[in-house]
SELOPA-785704 format. One record per residue (C-alpha): y, z, x; residue in three letters. Coordinates in steps of 0.05 Angstrom, whole numbers, plus 5000, padded with zeros to 4 digits. Each point is the difference from the previous one (the first is absolute). Layout:
# residues N
YZXAla
...
This chain:
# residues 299
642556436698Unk
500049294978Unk
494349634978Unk
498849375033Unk
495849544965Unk
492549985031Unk
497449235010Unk
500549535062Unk
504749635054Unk
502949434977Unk
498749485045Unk
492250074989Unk
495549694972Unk
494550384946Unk
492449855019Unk
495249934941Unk
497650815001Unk
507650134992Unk
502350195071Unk
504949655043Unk
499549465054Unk
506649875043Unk
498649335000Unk
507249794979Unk
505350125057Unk
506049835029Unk
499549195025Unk
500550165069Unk
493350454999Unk
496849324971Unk
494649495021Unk
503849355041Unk
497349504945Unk
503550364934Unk
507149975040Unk
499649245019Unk
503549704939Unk
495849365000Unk
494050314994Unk
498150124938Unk
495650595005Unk
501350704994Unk
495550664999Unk
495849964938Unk
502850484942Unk
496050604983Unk
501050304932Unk
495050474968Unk
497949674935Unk
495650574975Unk
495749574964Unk
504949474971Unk
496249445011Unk
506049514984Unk
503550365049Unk
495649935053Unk
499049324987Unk
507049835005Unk
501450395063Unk
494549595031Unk
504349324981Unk
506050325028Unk
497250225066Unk
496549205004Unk
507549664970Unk
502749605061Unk
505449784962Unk
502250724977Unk
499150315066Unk
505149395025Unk
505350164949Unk
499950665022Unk
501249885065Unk
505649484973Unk
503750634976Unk
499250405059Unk
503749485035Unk
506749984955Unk
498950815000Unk
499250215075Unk
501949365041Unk
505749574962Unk
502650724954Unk
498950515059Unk
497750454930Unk
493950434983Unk
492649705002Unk
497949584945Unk
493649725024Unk
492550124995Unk
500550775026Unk
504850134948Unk
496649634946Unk
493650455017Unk
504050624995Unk
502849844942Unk
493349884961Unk
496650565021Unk
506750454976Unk
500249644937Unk
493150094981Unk
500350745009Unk
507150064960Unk
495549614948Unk
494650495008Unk
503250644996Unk
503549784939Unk
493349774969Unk
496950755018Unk
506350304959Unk
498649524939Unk
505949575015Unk
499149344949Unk
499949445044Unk
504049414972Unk
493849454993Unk
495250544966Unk
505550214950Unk
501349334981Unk
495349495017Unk
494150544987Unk
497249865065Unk
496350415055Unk
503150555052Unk
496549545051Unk
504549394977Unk
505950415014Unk
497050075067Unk
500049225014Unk
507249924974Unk
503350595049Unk
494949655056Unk
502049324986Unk
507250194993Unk
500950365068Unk
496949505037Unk
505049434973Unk
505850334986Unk
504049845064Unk
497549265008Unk
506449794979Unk
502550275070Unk
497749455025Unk
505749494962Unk
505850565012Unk
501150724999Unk
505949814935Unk
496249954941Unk
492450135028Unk
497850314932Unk
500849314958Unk
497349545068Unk
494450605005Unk
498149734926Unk
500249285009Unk
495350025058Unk
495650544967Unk
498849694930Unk
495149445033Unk
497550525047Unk
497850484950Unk
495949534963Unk
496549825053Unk
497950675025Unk
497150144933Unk
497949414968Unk
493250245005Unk
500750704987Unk
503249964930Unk
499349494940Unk
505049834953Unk
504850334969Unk
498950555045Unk
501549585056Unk
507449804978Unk
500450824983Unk
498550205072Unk
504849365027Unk
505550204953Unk
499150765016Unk
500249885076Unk
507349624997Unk
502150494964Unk
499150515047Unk
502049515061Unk
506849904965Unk
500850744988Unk
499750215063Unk
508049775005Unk
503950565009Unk
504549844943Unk
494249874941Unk
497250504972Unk
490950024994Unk
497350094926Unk
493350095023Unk
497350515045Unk
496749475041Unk
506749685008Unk
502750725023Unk
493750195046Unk
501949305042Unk
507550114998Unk
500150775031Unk
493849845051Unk
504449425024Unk
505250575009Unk
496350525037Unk
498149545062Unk
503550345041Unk
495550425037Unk
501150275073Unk
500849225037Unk
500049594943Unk
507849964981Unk
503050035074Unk
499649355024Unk
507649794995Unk
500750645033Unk
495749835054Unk
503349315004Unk
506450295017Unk
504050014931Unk
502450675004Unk
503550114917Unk
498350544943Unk
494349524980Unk
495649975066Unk
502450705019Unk
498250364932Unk
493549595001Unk
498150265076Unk
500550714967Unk
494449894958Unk
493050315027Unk
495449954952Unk
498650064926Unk
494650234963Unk
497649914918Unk
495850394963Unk
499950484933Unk
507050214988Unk
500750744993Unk
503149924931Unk
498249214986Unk
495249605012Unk
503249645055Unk
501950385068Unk
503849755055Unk
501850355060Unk
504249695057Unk
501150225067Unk
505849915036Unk
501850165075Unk
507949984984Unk
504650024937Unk
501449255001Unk
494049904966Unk
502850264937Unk
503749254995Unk
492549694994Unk
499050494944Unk
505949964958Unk
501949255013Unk
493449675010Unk
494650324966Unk
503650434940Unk
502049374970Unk
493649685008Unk
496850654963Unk
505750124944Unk
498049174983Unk
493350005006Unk
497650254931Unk
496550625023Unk
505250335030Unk
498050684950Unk
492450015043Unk
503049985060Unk
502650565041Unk
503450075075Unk
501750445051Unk
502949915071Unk
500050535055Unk
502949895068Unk
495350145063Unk
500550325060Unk
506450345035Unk
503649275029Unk
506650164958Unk
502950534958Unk
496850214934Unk
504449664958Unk
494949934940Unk
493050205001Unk
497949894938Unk
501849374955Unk
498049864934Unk
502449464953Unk
């Protein structure tokens, strides 16, 4: 029998004595003010900082940012009203946090080096920020144009950063977390490859969004091609230890066109990312709505 990985839905969010909250869902299961796109306010992030007190810190001046909350909503708008694509806003910045940080996590519990302690001979906690800091900008640039979001997601970011923790670092270490965090926002293109594990932690959680809701809503909206019909197959995914690495991702699909998510979105994000040797992932196919074509992937 296969061995699933043993960890948690993606979609949720981890509470501080390690469990999960569902507080991240689909956008149409959220409160009226986070899906007006003038307001600039959005369900307050919850990430379990496990006594990082940076971290904390700096989740506290994300959840109060008006201005970062806006440019979220900014994104969501070319995304899901002007691109008719996947959500890009606060919701999926959330999710994409909270996955991050545990990719970070479980690598740290397997002795992965994390890029800033090997070479900067900072903390594990530092690391922390960066992946933190990173997920939560990394898709600004959405809100300039979907073509080239990566580079406009850095020239909004590099004020942004230094703002959010001018008074949690001094200098040099200041310019080290800065210059870490771009470099994991610009990684997260599917075409460059992450040299730090931070870089790779942001690039694959950005990938696995796609829990049961999250990537239908050009399906929803009526664009019926492989891309909103292979994303609609997707029910729900789940990380924890990998059986064999310390990485373990387990997706569940309700028909074979899910496979296309796999081998066209998120293997290439994975084979980039820098830790594509930690990571592991199987697929299996769900319940009896088509013929058992496959019903066990691995790649």
């Amino acid at each position: 029998m296969e061995q699933h990985p043993r960890g948690s839905a993606i979609g949720a969010e981890e509470t501080h004595d390690g469990r999960q909250n569902t507080t991240a869902k689909a956008p149409s299961s959220e409160v009226h003010e986070e899906a007006v796109p003038r307001a600039p306010t959005a369900l307050r992030m919850r990430v379990p900082a496990r006594h990082n007190a940076n971290l904390s810190r700096l989740v506290d001046k994300i959840n109060e940012d008006l201005h970062l909350q806006q440019l979220w909503k900014c994104a969501n708008v070319t995304a899901v009203e002007r691109l008719r694509m996947t959500d890009h806003g606060p919701v999926h910045i959330r999710i994409v946090v909270n996955i991050a940080l545990r990719l970070l996590r479980l690598l740290g519990e397997a002795k992965v080096e994390f890029g800033i302690v090997r070479d900067y001979d900072m903390g594990p906690e530092d690391a922390e920020v960066v992946v933190v800091l990173a997920a939560a900008l990394h898709d600004i640039g959405m809100s300039i144009h979907r073509t080239h979001h990566e580079q406009y997601s850095l020239m909004l970011a590099a004020p942004i950063i230094r703002e959010l923790i001018d008074d949690l670092y001094d200098e040099p270490d200041r310019t080290i977390i800065a210059s870490e965090t771009l470099h994991a926002i610009i990684s997260h293109r599917s075409d460059m490859r992450g040299l730090t594990a931070e870089a790779g932690c942001v690039k694959v959680a950005d990938a696995l969004d796609m829990a049961e809701g999250r990537s239908r809503i050009p399906f929803q909206a009526g664009k019926i091609d492989v891309h909103s019909l292979s994303a609609a197959a997707i029910d729900s995914v789940t990380i924890g230890k990998g059986a064999h690495r310390p990485i373990g991702i387990s997706v569940a699909m309700n028909n074979s066109a899910g496979i296309f998510q796999l081998d066209e979105l998120l293997k290439p994000k994975i084979i980039s990312s820098g830790i594509a040797e930690h990571i592991e992932v199987t697929a299996s196919i769900e319940g009896e709505t088509e013929r058992r074509l496959l019903p066990i992937y691995h790649f």
